[in-house]
C-alpha positions as CSV (number, residue, x, y, z in Angstrom):
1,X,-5.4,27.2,26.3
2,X,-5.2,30.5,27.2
3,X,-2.2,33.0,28.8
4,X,-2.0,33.4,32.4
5,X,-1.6,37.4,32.4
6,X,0.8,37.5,35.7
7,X,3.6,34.5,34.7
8,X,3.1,34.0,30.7
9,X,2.2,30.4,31.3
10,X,-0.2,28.6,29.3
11,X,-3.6,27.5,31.3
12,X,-6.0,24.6,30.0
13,X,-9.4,26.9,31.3
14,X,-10.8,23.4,32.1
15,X,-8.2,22.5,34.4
16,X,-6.5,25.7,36.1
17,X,-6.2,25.9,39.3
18,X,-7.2,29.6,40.3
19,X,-9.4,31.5,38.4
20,X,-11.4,35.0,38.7
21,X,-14.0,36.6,37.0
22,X,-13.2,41.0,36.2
23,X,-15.7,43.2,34.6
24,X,-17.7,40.3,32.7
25,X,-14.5,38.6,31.8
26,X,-13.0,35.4,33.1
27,X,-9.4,35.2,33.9
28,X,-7.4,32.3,34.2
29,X,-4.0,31.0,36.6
30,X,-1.5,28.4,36.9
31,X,-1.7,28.4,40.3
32,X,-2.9,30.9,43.2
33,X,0.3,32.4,43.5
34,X,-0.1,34.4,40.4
35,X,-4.0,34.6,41.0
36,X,-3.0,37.1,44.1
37,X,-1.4,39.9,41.9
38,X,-3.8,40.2,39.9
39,X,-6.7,40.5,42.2
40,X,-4.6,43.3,44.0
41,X,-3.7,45.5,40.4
42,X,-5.9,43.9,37.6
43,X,-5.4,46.6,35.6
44,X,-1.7,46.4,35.3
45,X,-1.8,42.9,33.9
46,X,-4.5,43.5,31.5
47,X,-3.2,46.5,29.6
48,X,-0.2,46.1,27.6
49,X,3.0,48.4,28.7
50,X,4.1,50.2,26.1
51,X,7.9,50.2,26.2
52,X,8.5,53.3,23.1
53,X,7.7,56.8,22.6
């Protein structure tokens, strides 16, 4: 199982129903819905947001 980086959900990689391939590294989605976002901004679901100083 892995995290689906746009909705938090956890995605069997055998059986998810979007997934895309960024910069050698395959990403995976619950659904294309949440696929979308992250094809737009990739970067902003892949590094973490720092919320402190």
């Amino acid at each position: 199982m892995v995290k689906d980086l746009v909705c938090g959900m956890e995605v069997d990689e055998e059986k998810a129903p979007a997934k895309l391939e960024y910069k050698g590294k395959m990403y995976y989605f619950c659904a294309p819905v949440c696929k979308e976002p992250f094809e737009k901004e990739p970067e902003k679901y892949i590094k973490p947001h720092r919320r402190c100083c």
